[in-house]
C-alpha positions in Angstrom: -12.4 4.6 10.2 -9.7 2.0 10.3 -6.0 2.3 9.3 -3.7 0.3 7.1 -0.6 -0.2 5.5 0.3 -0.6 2.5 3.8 -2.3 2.0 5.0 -1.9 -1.2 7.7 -4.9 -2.5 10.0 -5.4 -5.5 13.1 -7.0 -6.5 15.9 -4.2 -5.9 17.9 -5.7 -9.1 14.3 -5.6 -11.7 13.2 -2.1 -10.3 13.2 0.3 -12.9 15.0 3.4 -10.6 18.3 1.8 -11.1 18.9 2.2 -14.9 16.9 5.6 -15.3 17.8 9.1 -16.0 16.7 11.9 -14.3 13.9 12.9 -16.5 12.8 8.9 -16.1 13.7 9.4 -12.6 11.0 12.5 -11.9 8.4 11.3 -14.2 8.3 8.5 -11.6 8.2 9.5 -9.0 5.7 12.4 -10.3 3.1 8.8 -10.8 3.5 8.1 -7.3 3.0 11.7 -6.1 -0.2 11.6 -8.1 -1.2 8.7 -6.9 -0.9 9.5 -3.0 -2.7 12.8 -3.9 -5.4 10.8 -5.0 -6.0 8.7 -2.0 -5.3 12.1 0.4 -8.0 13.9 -2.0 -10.7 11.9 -0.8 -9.2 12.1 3.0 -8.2 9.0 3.3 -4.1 9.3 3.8 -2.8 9.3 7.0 0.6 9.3 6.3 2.9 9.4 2.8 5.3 7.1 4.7 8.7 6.7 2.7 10.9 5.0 0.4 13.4 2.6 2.4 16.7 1.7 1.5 17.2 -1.8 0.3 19.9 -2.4 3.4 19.7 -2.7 6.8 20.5 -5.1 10.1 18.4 -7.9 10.8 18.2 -8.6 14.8 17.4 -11.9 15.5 16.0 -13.2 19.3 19.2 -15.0 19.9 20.9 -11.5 20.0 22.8 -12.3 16.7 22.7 -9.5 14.1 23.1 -9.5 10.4 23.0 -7.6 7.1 19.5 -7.5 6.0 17.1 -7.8 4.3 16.9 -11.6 3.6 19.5 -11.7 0.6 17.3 -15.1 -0.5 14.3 -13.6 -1.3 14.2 -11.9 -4.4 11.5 -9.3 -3.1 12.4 -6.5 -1.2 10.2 -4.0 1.1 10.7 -0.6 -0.7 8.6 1.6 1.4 5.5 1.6 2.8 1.9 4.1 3.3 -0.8 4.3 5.8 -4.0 5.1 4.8 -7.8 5.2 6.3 -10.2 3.2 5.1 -13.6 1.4 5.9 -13.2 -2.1 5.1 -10.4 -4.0 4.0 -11.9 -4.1 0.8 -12.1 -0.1 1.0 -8.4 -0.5 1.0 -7.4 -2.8 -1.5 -9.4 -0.2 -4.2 -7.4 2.8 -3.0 -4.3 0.4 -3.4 -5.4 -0.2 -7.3 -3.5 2.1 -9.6 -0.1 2.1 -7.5 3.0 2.9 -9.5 4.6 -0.4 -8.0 2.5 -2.9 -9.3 2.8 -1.3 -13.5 6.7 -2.7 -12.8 6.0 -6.3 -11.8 5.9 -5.2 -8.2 3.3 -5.6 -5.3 1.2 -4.4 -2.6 0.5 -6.2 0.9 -2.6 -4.2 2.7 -2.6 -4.9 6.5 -4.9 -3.2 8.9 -3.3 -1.3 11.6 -5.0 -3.3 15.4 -5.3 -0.6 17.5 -4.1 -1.9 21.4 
């Protein structure tokens, strides 16, 4: 069985978390908790991963460092899931149905190259 990640993107300033109330809030995050149970029902998660914050540092091979992410791109990597899978294809139908893509947002599925 191979692995892969799923990289979940969305523009910060669209996504629906920052105008919601709590309730909104839980109900949610309740989609994506059933949806990763889905995927570790049939034995295929291999880790949750996490949500990421939409700041950070950008280190650049000259040694320069700044803020980050890219401010000019409007899509933004919220968090990220590794799963186990067969095929490539195997993955991208465990990716259907992720809370991300019902708000305009997306899913990137790379396999994991074991060295």
């Amino acid at each position: 069985m191979k692995e892969f990640l799923f990289v979940y993107r969305a523009d910060y300033e669209t996504y629906p978390s920052a105008r919601k109330s709590p309730e909104e809030m839980q109900a949610i995050t309740q989609k994506w908790m059933n949806w990763v149970a889905g995927i570790a029902a049939q034995g295929k998660l291999a880790d949750r991963g996490n949500s990421l914050v939409p700041s950070g540092k950008v280190l650049k091979s000259n040694g320069s460092i700044s803020d980050g992410p890219y401010t000019e791109i409007k899509e933004s990597i919220m968090g990220y899931t590794l799963v186990k899978a067969s095929s490539i294809e195997e993955a991208t139908a465990l990716a259907n149905g992720c809370p991300i893509l019902s708000v305009g947002g997306n899913v990137e599925i790379r396999e994991i190259r074991a060295i």
